[in-house]
N, C-alpha and C positions, 0 to 999 in steps of 0.2 A: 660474220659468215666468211669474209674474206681474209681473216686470222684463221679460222678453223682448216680453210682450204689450205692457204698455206701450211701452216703446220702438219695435214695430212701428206700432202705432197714431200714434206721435208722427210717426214719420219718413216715412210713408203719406201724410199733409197736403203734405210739402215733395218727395216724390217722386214727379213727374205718370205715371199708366198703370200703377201697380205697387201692386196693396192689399196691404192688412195682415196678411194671411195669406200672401202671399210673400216680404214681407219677414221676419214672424217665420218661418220656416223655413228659411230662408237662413240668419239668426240663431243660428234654434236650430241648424243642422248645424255653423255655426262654433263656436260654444258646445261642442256634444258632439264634437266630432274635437279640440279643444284643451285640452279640460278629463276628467279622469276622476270618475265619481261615487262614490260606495256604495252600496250591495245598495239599503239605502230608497228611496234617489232613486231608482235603475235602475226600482222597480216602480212610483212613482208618473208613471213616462214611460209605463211600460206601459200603467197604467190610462187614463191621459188617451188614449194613439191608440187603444186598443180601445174602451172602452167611452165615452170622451166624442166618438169620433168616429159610435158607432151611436147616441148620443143626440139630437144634432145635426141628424145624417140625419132620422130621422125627424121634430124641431122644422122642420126645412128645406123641409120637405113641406107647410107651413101655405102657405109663398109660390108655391105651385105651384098654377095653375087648370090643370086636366086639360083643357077646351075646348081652352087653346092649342094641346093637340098635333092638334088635327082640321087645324089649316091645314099640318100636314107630309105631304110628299108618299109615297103609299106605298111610295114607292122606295125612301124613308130607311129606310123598314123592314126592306127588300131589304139594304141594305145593312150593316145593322148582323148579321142572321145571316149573309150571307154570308162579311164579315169575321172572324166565329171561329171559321167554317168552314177559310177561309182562313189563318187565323192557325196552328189546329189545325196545318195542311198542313206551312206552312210551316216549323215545330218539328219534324215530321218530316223535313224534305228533311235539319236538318244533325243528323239522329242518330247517324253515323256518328262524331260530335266528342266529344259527350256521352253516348252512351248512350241508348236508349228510354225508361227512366223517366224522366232528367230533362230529355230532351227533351219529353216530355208536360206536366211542368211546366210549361216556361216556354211551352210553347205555350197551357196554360192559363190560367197568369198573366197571361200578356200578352194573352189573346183576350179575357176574360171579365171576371176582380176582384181583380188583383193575388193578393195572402198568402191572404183566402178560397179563391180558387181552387185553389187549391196547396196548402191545407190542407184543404179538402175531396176531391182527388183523391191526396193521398199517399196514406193508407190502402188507397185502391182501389190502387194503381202497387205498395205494399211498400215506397216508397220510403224508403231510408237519410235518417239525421240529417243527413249531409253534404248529400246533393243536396238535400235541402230548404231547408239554411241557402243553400245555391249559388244555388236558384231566387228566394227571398225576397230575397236580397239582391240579386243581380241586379234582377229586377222594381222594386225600390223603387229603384235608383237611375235605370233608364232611365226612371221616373215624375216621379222629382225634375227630370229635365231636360227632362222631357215640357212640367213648368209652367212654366219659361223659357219655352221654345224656343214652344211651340204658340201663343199669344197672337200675339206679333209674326209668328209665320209664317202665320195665320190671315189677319192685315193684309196683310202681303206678295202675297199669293196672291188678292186682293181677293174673299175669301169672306162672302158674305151672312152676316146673322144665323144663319137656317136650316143652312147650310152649315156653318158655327163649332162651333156645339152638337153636329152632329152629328159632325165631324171629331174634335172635343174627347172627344164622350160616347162614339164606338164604339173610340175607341183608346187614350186614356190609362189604366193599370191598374188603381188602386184610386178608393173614392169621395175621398178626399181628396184627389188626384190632377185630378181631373175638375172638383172644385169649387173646387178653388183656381184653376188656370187657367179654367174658364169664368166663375166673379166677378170674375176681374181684368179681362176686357174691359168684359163687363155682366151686372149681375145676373138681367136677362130670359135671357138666353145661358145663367149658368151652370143658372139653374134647369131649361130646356130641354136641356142637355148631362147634366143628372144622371138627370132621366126617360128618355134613350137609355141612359144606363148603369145604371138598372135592370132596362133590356131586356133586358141584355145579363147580367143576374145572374140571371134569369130562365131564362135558357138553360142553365145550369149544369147542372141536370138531368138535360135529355138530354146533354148532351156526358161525363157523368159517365157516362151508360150508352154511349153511343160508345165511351168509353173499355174502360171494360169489356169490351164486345165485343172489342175490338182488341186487350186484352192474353191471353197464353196464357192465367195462370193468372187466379184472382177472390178478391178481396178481401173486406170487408165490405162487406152491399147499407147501402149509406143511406139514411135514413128523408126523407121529405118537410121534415121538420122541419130535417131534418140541413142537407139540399142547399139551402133558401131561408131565411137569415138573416131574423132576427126585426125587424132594421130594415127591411128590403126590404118586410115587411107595413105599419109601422108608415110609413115613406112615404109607401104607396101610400094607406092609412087615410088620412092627415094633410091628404094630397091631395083624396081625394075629399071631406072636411069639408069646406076651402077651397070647392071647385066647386060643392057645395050649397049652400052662405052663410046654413050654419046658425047661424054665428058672426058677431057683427061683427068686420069689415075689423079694427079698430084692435085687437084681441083676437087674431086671427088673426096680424097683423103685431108684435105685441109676444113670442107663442109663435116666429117666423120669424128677429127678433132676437136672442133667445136664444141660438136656435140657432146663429147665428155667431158669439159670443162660446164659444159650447162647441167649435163646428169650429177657430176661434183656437188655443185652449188642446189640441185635439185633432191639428192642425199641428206644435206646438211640440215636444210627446212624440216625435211620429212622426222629426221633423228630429234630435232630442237622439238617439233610441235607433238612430239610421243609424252601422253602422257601416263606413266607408271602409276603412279599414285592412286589417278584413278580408275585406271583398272583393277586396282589391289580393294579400292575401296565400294565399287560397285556390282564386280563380277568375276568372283574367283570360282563360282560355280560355271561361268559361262566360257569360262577358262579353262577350265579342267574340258567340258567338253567338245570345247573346241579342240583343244590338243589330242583328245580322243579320236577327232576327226581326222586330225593331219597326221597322227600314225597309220590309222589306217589307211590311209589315200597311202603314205610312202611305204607300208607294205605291198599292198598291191602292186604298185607301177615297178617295183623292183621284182616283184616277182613275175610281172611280163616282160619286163626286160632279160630277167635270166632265160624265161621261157624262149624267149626271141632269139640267144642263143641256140637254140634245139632246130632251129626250124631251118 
């Protein structure tokens, strides 16, 4: 992992519009589809995407002044519930392909936080081993190509700063997802795209008791604690220090640094433990309709964003 970093890091310098964290993930996915590990390594992949990517988060949160979000328009607000309201929806329209449980999933997955989301709504769904490795897996690769694709389509589409972040923060899956592609444009951007996808973690909640309602039978109720990840506090904590400037700046920026030296290393896990294979070999139908999903989610938010222009 610490060959990958480096080598990310080197080759970041001579490849203009592409950071270090895209490259090492790219890396690492060629790395793990080419090479097999052993049980050790498998777990110290694990640990780095779970738990050095919630450390991260939260270190991430020092570069965040909570003011900036006053200059976004309340629309963006609009739109980011709306979106997995939407998202929700449209997981339903193709449940006839998948099923209702795992279509709940990936409408979850893909509205809300990626694997959290889908790990926090199994339980409630009943959902089987299978559809859950279906949904995660799916989820994580249309994320993978979320960080491609979102940056230069961003460009193309000659979306504002404002616009970027939120395009980035209300659609791409998980935090690692969100943060790779909004730091590769700018790091003003990603940090603005990762406070949308807070919002958006935030909602879990209720869309958990949605859910519930919706299905026949009930699951376990979850506890507050359960539904909102202990990073999502520790962020918004991290956040509001910054805002106060109860710390010096250079204090503040050297905790924010950190942190992306931890998201690096927390990228790297995530790409190594993607497994292609078997999503080729289990779920190319749950694939297709996943991707059906996250088109439509990125038509719609773009079309409220242009909307939001008018207004």
């Amino acid at each position: 992992m610490v060959l990958i970093a480096l080598a990310a890091t080197f080759l970041s310098k001579w490849v203009l519009g592409v950071g270090n964290i895209t490259i090492a993930l790219l890396i690492a996915i060629i790395v793990g589809f080419s090479f097999s590990f052993p049980v050790q390594n498998q777990t110290v992949f694990k640990f780095a995407e779970k738990n050095m990517l919630a450390w991260a988060t939260i270190l991430l949160g020092f570069g965040l002044n909570l003011t900036s979000i006053l200059s976004l328009s309340p629309f963006y607000t609009a739109i980011v519930v709306l979106s997995v309201l939407a998202t929700l929806l449209f997981g339903q329209i193709f449940r006839k392909y998948t099923g209702e449980r795992l279509a709940w999933l990936l409408g979850a997955g893909n509205g809300i936080c990626g694997n959290s989301a889908i790990g926090a709504t199994a339980p409630l769904l009943q959902a089987n081993v299978t559809e859950i490795g279906l949904a995660v897996a799916t989820i994580n690769i249309l994320g993978m190509l979320g960080i491609f694709f979102f940056p230069p389509l961003a460009f193309l589409l000659g979306l504002n700063s404002q616009e970027s972040a939120v395009f980035i923060g209300t659609i791409l899956q998980s935090i690692g997802h969100v943060v790779a592609a909004g730091y590769s444009i700018d790091p003003a951007i990603g940090a603005m795209a990762l406070l949308v996808k807070m919002g958006r973690i935030l909602l879990l909640g209720p869309v958990i008791l949605l859910i519930g309602m919706s299905m026949k039978h009930s699951g376990p109720k979850p506890t507050l604690g359960k539904i909102i990840p202990y990073y999502v506090w520790g962020f918004l904590l991290a956040s509001l220090l910054t805002s106060s400037q109860l710390f010096p700046k250079d204090f503040t920026a050297l905790l924010e640094k950190i942190g992306s030296y931890l998201l690096l290393f927390a990228m790297i896990g995530i790409g190594l433990g993607i497994n292609i294979r078997q999503l080729v070999k289990l779920g190319p139908s749950t694939l297709i309709v996943g991707s059906g999903i996250f088109l439509l989610q990125i038509i719609f938010v773009l079309g409220l964003v242009f909307i939001s222009r008018l207004l």
